[in-house]
C-alpha positions as CSV (number, residue, x, y, z in Angstrom):
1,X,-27.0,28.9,5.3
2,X,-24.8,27.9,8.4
3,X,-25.7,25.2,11.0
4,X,-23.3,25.1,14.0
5,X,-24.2,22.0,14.3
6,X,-23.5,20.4,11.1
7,X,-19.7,19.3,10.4
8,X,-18.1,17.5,7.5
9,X,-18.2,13.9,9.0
10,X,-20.4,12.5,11.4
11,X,-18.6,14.0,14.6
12,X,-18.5,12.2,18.0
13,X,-20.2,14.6,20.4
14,X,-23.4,13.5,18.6
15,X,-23.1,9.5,19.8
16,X,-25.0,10.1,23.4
17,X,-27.9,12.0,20.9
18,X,-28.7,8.0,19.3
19,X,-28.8,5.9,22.5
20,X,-32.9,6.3,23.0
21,X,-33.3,5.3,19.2
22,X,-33.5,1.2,19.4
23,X,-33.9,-1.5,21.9
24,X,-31.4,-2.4,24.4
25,X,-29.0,-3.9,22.1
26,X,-28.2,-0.6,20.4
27,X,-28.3,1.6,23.9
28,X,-26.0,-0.6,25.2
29,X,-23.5,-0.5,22.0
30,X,-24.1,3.6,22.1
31,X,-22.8,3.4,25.6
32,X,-19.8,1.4,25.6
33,X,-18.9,3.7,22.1
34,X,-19.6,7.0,23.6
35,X,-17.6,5.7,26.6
36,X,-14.1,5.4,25.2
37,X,-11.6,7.8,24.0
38,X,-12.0,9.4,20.3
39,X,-9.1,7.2,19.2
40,X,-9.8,3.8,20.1
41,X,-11.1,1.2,17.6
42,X,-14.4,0.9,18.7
43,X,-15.2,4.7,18.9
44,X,-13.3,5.1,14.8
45,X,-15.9,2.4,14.2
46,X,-19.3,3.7,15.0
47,X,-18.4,6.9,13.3
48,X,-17.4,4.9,10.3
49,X,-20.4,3.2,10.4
50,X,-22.8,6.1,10.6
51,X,-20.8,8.1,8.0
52,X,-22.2,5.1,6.1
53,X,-25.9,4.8,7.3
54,X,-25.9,8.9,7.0
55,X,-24.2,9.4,3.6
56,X,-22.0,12.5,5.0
57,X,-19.3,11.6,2.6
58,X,-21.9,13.4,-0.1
59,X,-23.1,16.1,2.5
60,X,-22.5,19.5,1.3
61,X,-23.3,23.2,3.0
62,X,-26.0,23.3,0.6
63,X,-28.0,20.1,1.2
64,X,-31.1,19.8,3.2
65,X,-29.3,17.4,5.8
66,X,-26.5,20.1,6.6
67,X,-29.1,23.0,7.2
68,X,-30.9,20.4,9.2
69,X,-27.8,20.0,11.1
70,X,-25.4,16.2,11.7
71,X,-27.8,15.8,15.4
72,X,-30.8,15.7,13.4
73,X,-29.8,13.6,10.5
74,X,-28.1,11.2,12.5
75,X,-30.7,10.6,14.6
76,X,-33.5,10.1,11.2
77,X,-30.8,7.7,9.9
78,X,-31.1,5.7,13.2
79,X,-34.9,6.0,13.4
80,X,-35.7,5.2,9.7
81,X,-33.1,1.9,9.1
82,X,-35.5,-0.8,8.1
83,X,-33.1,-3.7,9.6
84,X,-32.8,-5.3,13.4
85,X,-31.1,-3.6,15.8
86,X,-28.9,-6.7,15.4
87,X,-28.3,-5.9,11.9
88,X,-27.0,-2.8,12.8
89,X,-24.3,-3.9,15.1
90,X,-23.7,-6.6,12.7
91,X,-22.8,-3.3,10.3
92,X,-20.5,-1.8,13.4
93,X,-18.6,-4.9,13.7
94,X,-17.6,-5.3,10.2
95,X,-16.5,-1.5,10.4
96,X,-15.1,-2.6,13.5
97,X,-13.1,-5.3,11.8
98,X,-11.9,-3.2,9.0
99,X,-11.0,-0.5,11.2
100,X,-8.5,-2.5,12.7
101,X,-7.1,-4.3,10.1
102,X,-6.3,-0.8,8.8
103,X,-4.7,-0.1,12.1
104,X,-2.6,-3.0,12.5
105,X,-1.8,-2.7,8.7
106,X,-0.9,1.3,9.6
107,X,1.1,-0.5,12.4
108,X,3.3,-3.1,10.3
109,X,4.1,-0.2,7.5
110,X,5.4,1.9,10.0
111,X,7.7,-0.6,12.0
112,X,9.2,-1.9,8.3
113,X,9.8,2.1,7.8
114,X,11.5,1.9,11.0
115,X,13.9,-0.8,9.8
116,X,14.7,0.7,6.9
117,X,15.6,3.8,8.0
118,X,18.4,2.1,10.2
């Protein structure tokens, strides 16, 4: 079975979907995210985080979440986490944090490349 809404990772058109879900906190997080361009840090980092919360690394065509399509098992995933709203964006900012220490890692490899080459 298809879902044209189901992808292989948690994609970004489905941030705006989440931002009713919690208490202001997470609304406000949702909107400063869904704000900014697909490659900035902040925007990498909420998708990292819920390809974490959602499990879509072990999604598959077949499964019950990708007939039920990434909208609707994104915004379960929200609903049912049993933490704080501030245990969530405690979760964001350590994907956050390891999201751009990847970057700036990414960023030193490729100006030693640079050197090298020369």
């Amino acid at each position: 079975m298809y879902n044209a809404d189901t992808e292989l990772l948690f994609p970004s058109r489905v941030i705006p979907a989440l931002r009713g879900l919690r208490g202001e906190a997470w609304k406000d997080l949702v909107d400063r995210v869904g704000a900014r361009r697909q490659d900035d840090p902040e925007h990498l980092a909420f998708v990292l985080l819920m390809i974490r919360l959602s499990g879509c690394t072990s999604c598959n065509a077949d499964s019950f979440r990708a007939m039920r399509g990434c909208t609707a098992c994104a915004r379960q995933t929200v609903r049912r986490f049993r933490g704080k709203d501030t245990d969530l964006i405690g979760q964001y900012n350590e994907a956050l944090a390891e999201v751009q220490r990847y970057l700036q890692r990414d960023e030193k490899e490729t100006m030693t490349a640079g050197y090298e080459s020369t």
